[in-house]
C-alpha positions as CSV (number, residue, x, y, z in Angstrom):
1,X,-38.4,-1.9,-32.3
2,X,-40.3,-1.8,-35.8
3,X,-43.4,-3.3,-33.6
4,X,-43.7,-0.9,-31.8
5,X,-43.3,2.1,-34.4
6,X,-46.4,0.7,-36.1
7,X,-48.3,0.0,-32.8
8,X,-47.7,4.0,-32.1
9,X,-49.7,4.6,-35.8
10,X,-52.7,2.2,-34.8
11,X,-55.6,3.1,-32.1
12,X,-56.3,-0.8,-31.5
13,X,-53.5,-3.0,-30.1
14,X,-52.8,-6.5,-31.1
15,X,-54.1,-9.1,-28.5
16,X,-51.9,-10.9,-26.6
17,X,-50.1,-14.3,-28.3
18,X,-49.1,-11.9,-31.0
19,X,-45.8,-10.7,-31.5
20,X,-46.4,-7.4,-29.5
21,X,-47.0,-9.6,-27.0
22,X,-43.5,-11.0,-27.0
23,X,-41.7,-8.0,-26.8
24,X,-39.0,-7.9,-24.0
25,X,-40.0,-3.9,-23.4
26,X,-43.2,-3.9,-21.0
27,X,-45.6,-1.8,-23.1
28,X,-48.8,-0.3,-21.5
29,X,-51.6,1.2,-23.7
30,X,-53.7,4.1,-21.9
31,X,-56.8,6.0,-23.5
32,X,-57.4,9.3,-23.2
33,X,-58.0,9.2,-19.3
34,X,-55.1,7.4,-18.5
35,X,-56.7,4.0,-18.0
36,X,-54.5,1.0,-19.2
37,X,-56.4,-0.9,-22.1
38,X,-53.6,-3.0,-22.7
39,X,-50.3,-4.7,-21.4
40,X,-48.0,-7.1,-23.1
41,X,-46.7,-10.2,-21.0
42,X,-43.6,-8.1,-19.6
43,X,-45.9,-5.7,-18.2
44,X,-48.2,-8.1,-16.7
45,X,-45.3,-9.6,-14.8
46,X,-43.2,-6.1,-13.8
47,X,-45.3,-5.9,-10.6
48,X,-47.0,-9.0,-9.4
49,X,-49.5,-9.8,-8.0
50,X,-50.7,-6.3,-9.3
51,X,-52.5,-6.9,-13.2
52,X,-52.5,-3.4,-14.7
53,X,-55.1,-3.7,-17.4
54,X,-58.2,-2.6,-16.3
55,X,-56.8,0.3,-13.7
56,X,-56.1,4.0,-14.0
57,X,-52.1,4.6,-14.4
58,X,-51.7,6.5,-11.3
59,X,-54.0,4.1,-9.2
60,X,-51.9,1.1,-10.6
61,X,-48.4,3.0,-10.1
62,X,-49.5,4.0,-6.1
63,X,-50.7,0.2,-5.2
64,X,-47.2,-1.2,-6.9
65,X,-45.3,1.1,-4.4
66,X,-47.9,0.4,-1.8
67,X,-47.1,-3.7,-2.5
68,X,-43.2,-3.1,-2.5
69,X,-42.7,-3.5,-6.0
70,X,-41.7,-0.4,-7.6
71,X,-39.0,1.8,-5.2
72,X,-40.4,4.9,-3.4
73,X,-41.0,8.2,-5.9
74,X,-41.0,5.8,-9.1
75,X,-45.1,6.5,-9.7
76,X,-44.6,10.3,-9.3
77,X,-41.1,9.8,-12.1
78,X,-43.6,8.0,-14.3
79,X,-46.6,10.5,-14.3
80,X,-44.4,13.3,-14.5
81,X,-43.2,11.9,-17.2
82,X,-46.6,11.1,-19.0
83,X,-47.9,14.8,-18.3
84,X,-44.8,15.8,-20.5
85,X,-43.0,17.5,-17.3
86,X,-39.1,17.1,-17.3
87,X,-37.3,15.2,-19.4
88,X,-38.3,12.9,-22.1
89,X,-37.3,10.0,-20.8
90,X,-37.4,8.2,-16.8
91,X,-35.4,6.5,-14.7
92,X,-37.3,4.1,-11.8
93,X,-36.3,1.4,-10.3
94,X,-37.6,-1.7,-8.7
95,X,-37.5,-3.1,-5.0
96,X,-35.5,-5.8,-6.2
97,X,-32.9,-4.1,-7.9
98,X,-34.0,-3.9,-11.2
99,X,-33.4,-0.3,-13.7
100,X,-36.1,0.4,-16.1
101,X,-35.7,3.8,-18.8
102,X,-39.5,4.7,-19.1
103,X,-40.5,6.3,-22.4
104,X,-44.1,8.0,-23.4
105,X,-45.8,7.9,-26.9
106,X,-48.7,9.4,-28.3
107,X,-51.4,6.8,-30.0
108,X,-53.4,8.4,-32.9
109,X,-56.0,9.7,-32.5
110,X,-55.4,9.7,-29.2
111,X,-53.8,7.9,-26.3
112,X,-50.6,7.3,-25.0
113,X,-47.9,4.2,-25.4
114,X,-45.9,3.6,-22.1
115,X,-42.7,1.7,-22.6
116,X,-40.4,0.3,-20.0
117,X,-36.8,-0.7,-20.5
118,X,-35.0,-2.7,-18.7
119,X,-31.6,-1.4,-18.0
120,X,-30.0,-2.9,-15.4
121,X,-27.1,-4.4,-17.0
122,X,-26.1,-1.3,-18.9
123,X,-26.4,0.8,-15.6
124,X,-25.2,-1.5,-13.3
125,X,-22.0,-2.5,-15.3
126,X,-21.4,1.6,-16.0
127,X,-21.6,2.0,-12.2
128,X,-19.3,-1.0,-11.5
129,X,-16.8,0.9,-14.0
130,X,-16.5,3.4,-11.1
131,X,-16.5,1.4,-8.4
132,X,-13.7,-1.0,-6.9
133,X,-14.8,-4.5,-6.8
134,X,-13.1,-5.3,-3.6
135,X,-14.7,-3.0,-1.0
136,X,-17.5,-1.4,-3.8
137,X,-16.2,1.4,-2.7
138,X,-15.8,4.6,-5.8
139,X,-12.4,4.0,-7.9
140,X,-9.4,6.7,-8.8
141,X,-12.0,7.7,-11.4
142,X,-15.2,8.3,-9.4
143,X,-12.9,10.1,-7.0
144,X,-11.5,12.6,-9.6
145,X,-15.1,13.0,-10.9
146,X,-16.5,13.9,-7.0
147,X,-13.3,15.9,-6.6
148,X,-14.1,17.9,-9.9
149,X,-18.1,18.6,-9.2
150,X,-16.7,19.4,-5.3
151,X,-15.0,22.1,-7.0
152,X,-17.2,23.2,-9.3
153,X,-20.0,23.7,-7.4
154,X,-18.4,24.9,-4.1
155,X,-17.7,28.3,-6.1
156,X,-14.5,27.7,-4.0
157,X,-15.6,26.4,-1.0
158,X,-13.3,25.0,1.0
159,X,-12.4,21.2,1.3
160,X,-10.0,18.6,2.3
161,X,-8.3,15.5,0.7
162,X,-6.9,13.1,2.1
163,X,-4.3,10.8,0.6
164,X,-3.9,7.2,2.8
165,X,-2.0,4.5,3.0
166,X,-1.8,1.4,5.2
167,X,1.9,0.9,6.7
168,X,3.1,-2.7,6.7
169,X,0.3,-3.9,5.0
170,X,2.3,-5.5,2.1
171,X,3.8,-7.9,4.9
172,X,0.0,-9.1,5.6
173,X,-0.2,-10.1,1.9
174,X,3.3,-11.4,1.4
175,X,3.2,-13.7,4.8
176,X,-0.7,-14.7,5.2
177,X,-1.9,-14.5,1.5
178,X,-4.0,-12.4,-0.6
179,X,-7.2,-13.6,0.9
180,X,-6.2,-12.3,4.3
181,X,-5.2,-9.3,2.6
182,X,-8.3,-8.4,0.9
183,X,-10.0,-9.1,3.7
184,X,-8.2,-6.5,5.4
185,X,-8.7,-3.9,3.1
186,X,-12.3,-4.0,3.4
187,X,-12.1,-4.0,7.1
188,X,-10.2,-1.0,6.9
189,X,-12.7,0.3,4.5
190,X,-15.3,-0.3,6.6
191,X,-13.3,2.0,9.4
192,X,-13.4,4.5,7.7
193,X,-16.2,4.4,5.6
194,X,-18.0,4.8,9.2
195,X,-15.6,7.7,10.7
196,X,-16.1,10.1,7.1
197,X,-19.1,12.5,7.0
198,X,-22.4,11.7,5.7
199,X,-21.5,14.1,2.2
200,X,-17.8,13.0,2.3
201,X,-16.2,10.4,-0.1
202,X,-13.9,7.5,0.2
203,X,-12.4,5.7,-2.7
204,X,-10.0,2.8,-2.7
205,X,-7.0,4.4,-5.4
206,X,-5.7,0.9,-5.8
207,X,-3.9,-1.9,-3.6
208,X,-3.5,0.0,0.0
209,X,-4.0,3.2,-1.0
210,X,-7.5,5.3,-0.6
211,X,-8.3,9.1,-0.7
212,X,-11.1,10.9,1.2
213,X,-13.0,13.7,-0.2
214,X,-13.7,15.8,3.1
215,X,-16.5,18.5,2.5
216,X,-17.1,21.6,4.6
217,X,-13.3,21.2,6.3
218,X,-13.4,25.1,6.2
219,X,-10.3,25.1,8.7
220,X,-6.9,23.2,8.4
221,X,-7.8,21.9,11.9
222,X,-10.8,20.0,10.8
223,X,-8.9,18.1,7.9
224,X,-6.1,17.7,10.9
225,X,-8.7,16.2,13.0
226,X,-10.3,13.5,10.5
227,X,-6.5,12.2,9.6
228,X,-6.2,11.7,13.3
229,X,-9.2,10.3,13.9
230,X,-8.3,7.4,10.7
231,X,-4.6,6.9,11.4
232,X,-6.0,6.0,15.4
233,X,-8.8,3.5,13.7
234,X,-6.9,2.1,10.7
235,X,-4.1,1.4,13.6
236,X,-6.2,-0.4,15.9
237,X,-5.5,-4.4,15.8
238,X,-7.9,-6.5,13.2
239,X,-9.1,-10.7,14.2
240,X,-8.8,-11.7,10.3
241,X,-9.9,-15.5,10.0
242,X,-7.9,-16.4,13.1
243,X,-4.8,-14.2,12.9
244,X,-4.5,-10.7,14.7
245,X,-3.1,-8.3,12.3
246,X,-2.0,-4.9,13.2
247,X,-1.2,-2.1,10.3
248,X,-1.2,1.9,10.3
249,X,-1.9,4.5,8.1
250,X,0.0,7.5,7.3
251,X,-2.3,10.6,5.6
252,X,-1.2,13.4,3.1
253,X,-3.4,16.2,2.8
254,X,-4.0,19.2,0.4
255,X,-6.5,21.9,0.3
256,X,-8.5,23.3,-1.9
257,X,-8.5,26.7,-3.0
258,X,-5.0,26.9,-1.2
259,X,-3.7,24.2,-3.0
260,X,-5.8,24.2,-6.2
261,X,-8.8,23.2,-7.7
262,X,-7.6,20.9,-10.1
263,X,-8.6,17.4,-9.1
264,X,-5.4,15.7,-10.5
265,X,-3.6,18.7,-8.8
266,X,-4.7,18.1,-5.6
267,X,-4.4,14.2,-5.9
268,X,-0.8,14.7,-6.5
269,X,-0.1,17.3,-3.9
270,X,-1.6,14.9,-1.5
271,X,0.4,12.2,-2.5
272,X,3.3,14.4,-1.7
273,X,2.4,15.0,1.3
274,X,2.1,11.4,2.2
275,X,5.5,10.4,1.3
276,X,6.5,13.5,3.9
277,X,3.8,11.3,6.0
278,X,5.3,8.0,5.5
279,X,9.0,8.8,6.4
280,X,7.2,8.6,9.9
281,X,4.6,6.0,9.7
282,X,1.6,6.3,11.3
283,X,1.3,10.2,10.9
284,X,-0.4,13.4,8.7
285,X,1.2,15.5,6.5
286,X,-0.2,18.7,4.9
287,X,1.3,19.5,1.4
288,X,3.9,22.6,1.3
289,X,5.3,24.1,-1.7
290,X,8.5,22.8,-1.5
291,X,7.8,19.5,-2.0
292,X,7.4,19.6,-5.6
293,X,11.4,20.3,-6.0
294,X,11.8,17.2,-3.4
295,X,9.8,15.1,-5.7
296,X,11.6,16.0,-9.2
297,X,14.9,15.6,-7.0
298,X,13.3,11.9,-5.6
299,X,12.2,11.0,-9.2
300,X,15.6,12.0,-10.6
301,X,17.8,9.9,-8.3
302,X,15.0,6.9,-9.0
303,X,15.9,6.8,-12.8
304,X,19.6,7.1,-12.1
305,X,19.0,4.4,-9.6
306,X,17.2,2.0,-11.9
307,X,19.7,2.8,-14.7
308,X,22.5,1.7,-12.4
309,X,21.6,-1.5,-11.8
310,X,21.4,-2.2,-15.6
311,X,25.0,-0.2,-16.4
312,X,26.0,-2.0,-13.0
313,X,27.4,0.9,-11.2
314,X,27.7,-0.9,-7.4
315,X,30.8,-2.3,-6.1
316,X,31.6,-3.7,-2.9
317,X,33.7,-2.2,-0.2
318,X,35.3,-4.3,2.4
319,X,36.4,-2.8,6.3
320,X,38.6,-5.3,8.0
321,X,37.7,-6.6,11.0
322,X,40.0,-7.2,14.4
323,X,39.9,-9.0,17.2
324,X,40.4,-6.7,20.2
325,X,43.0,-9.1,22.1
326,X,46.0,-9.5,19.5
327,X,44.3,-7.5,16.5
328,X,44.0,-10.2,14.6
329,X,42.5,-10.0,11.1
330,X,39.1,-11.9,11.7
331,X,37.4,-11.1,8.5
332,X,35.6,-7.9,6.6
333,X,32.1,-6.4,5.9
334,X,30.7,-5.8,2.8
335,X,29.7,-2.5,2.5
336,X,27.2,-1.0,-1.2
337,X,29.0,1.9,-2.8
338,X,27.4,3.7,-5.9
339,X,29.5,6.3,-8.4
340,X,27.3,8.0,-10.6
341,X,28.9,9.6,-13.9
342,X,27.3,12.7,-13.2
343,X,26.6,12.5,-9.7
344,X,29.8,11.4,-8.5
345,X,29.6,8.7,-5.1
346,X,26.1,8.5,-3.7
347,X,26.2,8.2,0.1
348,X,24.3,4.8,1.3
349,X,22.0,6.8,3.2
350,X,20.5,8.3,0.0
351,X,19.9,5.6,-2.7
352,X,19.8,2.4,0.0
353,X,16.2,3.8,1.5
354,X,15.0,4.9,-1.9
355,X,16.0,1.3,-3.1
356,X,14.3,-0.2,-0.3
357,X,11.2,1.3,-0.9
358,X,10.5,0.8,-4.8
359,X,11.8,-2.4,-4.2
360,X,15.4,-2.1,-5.9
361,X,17.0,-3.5,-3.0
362,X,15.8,-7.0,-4.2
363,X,17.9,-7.6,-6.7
364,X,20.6,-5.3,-5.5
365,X,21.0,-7.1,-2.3
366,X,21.2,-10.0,-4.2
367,X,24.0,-9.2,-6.4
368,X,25.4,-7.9,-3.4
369,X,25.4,-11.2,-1.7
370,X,26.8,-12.8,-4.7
371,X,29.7,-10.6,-4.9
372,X,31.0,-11.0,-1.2
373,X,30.6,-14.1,-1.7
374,X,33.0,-14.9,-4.5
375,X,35.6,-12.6,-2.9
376,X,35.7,-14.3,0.2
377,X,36.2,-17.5,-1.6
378,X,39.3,-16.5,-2.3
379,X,40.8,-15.5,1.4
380,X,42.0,-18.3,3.4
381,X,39.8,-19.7,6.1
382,X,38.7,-19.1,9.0
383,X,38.1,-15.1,7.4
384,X,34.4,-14.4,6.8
385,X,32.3,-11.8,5.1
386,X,29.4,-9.7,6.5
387,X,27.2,-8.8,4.2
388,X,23.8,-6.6,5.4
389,X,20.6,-7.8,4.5
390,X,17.7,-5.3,4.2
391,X,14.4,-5.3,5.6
392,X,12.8,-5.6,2.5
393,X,15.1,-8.6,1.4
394,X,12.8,-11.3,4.0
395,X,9.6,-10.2,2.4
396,X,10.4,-12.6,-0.7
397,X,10.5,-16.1,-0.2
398,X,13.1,-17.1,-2.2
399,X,15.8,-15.4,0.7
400,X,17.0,-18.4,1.8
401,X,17.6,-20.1,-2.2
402,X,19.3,-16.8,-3.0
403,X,22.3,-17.7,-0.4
404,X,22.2,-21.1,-1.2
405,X,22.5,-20.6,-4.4
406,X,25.8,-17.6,-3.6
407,X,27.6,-20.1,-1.7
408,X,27.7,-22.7,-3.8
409,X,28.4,-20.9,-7.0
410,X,31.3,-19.5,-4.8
411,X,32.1,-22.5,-3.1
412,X,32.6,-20.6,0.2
413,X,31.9,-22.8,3.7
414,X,28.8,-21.2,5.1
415,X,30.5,-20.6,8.7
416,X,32.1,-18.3,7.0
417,X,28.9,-15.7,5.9
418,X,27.5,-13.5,8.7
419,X,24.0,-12.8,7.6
420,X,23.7,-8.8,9.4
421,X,20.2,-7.7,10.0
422,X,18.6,-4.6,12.0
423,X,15.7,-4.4,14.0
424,X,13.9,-3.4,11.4
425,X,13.4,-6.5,9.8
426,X,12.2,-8.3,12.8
427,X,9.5,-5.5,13.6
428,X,6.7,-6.1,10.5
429,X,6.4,-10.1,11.0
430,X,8.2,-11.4,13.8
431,X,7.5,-15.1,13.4
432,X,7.7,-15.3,9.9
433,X,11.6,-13.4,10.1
434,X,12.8,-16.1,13.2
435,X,11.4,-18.7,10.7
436,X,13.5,-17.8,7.8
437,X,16.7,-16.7,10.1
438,X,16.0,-20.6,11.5
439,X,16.6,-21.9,7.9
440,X,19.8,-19.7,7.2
441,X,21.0,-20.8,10.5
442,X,20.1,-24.7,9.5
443,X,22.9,-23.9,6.8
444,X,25.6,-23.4,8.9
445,X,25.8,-19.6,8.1
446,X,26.2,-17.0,11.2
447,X,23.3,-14.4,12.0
448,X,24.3,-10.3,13.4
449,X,22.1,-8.3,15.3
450,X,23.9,-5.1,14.0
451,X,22.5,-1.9,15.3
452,X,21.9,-3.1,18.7
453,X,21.0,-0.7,21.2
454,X,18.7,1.7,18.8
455,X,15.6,-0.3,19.0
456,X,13.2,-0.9,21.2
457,X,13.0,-4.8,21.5
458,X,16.0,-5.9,20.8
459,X,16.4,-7.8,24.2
460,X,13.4,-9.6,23.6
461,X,15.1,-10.5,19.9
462,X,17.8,-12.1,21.5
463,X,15.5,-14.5,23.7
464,X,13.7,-15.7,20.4
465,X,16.8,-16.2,18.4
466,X,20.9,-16.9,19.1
467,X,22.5,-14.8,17.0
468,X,26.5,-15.5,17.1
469,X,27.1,-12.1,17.1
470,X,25.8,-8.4,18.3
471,X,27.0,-5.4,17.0
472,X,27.2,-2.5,19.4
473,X,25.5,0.7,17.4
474,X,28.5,2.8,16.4
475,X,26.6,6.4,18.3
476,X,27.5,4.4,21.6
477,X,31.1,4.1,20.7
478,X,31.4,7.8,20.1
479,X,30.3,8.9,23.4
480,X,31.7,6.5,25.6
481,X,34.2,9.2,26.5
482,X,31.5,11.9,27.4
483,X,28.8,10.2,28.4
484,X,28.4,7.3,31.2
485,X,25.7,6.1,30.1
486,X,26.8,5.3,26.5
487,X,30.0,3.5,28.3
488,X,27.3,1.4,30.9
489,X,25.3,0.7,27.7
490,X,28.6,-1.1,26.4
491,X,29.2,-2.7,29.1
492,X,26.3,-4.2,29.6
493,X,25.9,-5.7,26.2
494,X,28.7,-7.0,26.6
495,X,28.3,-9.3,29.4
496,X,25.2,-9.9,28.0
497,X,27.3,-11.5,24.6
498,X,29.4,-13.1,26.9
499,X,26.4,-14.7,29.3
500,X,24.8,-15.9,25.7
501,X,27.8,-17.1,24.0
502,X,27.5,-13.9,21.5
503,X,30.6,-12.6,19.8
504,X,30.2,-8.4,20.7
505,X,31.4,-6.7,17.9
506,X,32.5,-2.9,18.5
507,X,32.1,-0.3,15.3
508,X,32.6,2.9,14.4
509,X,36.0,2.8,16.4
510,X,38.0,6.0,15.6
511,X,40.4,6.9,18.4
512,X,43.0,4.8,20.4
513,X,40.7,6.0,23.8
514,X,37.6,4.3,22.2
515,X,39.8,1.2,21.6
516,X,41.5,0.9,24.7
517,X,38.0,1.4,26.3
518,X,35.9,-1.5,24.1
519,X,38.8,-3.4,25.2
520,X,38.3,-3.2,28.9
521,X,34.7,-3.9,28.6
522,X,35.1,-6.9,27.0
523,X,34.0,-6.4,23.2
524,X,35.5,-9.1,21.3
525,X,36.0,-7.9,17.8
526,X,36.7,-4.0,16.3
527,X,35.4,-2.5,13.3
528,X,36.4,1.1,12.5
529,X,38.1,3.8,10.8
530,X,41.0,3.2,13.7
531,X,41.8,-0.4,12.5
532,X,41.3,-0.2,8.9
533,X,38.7,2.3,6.4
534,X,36.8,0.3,3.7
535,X,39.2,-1.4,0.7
536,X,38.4,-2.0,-3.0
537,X,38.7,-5.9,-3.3
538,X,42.9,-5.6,-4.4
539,X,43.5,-3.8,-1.0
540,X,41.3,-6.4,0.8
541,X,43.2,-9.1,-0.9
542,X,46.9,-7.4,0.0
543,X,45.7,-6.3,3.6
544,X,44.9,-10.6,3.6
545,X,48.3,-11.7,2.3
546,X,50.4,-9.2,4.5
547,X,48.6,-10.3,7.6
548,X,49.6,-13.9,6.6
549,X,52.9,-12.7,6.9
């Protein structure tokens, strides 16, 4: 700006065509009384129609306002700043978007140089650092910044935050495609953009994840009542380019003082509280003190986890199966085991969720799959293999190559794989699970509804798709004896197998009494402590050669 350092030194200005006049930076000359002597070509054009030279500053900065040009309070910014109020330097912008930095001179001997900066790319790509692209709403560091002022200047004051996440929404991008996914998220967005309060802040974390910063939520009730008030609005069904889409949201809450002041503090122990949340989708969750320990103990089992599947720690367990009438060795289902060096064998019911939700289960069910596969190769036909197939497992479209691929690196006939799935896997995408199930089944490989009984749709399951077998939940089994209801249940389902030309497979048989009861309700197949407690593959193989005897 070496132009305009000499400019400052001279009372007359250059007249336009000279290289003042090209400056990109609109300069205005004023005299002594504020009138505008001069203006390069940049100032000329900042407010058109309006031609400053000639006019009084303030006159000239109240009709651009008055025309629309410059946004509401940017004359007053301007001649504060030329009386030498404030700051040194203003901010003003334009009513079409545009960010100007105005700057103030003194002309010897006397006057004043008025220089305006445009901006708008600096300041608009500084603000887009802190904002998400997708919804424009603030990003994970906006948020912290909001949460770190709330703090500050509250003196501590109380306030909420508010950890969500959308349930199932990872089956919207995985089936329909990121488009419909984004669209989605900003739909969501928009819900609660519109529920918050006018101070409040909501900020998109990253993929489904957002945080709201709830102000003035002097009472746990009031932070109870906003996570209520999104879970019932996230929930509600979306019309997204033709498809109806239903999601949920589960919320973790902390509060500040109780739960700190630090922002990344209470970040975290709002993230805690929405795993607490999300073990029961669709609910809130406010942080407690104990779940710190639960999260180191979490974390610890994920590493151990991870590590396994590179040490390869699984094996494969196999519990006979029997037909009821003769017991007759029919085949075996593959059951995950896990022994840790230092934690010794790891109950399925710990590491298989944890798997399943940071997405181990992939390639776990996969060796899995591979592994009964090639065992069963070697046992005579007709004995198949059940393996269990997780949820998670028909979110990836390459389900269907993965068992193609396992039975013919095995060589094993694929009548003789029974695909097992629960409820579960049917509940996030219905149509897009019978599709794939329709392809295994176009193999020639058998399909179990295992589980049945625990859900709540399961009848409707079997209209949509013939299974070849259902599998009687295990809790019915044990109270058969006790309860007459558990014994109708089995009944029932029976018949029903039998009506739909469904093998009924009985499990968690302990006692003869259970047996002698599945028996004269018609379940066709046993699978239980009673007839045989899973083998390592030797004992599989023997228990197969000495019923061949």
């Amino acid at each position: 700006m070496a132009s305009l350092d000499r400019l400052r030194a001279t009372e007359v200005a250059e007249p336009n065509g000279s290289p003042f006049d090209a400056l990109f930076t609109a300069v205005l000359l004023l005299d002594s009384t504020l009138l505008i002597t001069t203006a390069n070509r940049s100032a000329e054009t900042l407010f058109p129609p309006a031609s400053p030279q000639g006019q009084r500053l303030p006159d000239f900065l109240d009709m651009a306002e008055k025309l629309g040009r410059l946004a509401q309070g940017g004359g007053l910014a301007l001649m504060e700043l030329v009386r030498g109020q404030g700051e040194p330097t203003r901010q003003i912008e334009l009513k079409d978007g545009r960010i100007f930095i105005g700057r103030i001179s003194p002309l010897a001997p006397s006057g004043w140089c008025l220089e305006l900066t445009d901006v708008t790319v600096t300041v608009r790509s500084a603000e887009l650092r802190h904002r998400d692209a997708l919804t424009g709403l603030p990003n994970r560091q906006e948020f912290l910044l909001r949460l770190s002022e709330a703090a500050g200047e509250g003196a501590g004051k109380p306030f909420a935050v508010h950890y969500v996440d959308l349930d199932r929404f990872k089956s919207v991008n995985d089936t329909l495609g990121h488009p419909i996914g984004d669209a989605l998220l900003k739909l969501a967005a928009d819900r609660m953009r519109n529920e918050i309060g006018p101070r409040d802040v909501l900020a998109r974390l990253g993929g489904d994840e957002f945080a709201i910063l709830q102000l003035d939520a002097d009472q746990p009730q009031a932070a109870e009542t906003l996570a209520r008030r999104i879970i019932d609005l996230v929930g509600r069904a979306y019309l997204v380019k033709g498809h109806m889409i239903s999601v949920g949201a589960s919320v973790g809450i902390s509060l500040s003082p109780l739960d700190g002041t630090d922002p990344e503090t209470l970040l975290k122990k709002a993230d805690l509280a929405l795993m607490r949340a999300k073990q029961n989708r669709g609910t809130a969750h406010f942080f407690e003190d104990q779940m710190d320990s639960v999260l180191q103990a979490r974390r610890a089992m994920e590493v151990d986890l991870r590590r396994a599947v590179v040490l390869k720690e699984f094996s494969l367990a196999y519990q006979p199966q029997f037909s009821v009438d003769g017991r007759k060795l029919v085949g075996f289902e593959a059951l995950m085991r896990w022994t840790n060096r230092e934690r010794g064998a790891v109950s399925p019911g710990q590491f298989i969720p944890l798997a399943e939700e940071i997405g181990l289960i992939v390639p776990i069910g996969e060796w899995a799959l591979r592994t009964a596969c090639m065992e069963a190769a070697s046992w005579p036909a007709p004995l198949t293999v059940a393996v269990n197939l997780s949820p998670v497992q028909f979110r990836t479209p390459r389900l269907v190559e993965v068992v193609t691929s396992a039975l013919a690196a095995a060589g094993l006939a694929p009548s003789r794989l029974d695909l097992e799935i629960t409820e579960g896997a049917l509940l996030d995408d219905t149509d897009t699970v019978l599709a794939m199930l329709q392809q295994l089944r176009a193999l020639g490989v058998r399909i179990s509804m295992d589980d049945f009984g625990t859900g709540y749709s399961s009848l409707s399951y079997l209209q949509k798709f013939p299974f070849n077998k259902i599998k009687i939940d295990q809790s019915f089994i044990r109270r058969m004896a006790d309860d007459p209801d558990s014994a109708s249940i089995v009944r029932a389902v029976a018949a029903l197998g039998t009506s739909l030309g469904m093998t009924t497979v009985a499990e968690g048989v302990e006692t003869e009494e259970q047996f002698a009861r599945i028996r004269q309700e018609g379940c066709e197949v046993v699978q239980g402590y009673l007839t045989g407690r899973p083998l390592t593959p030797e004992a599989a193989a023997a228990l197969v050669q000495f019923n061949k005897l």
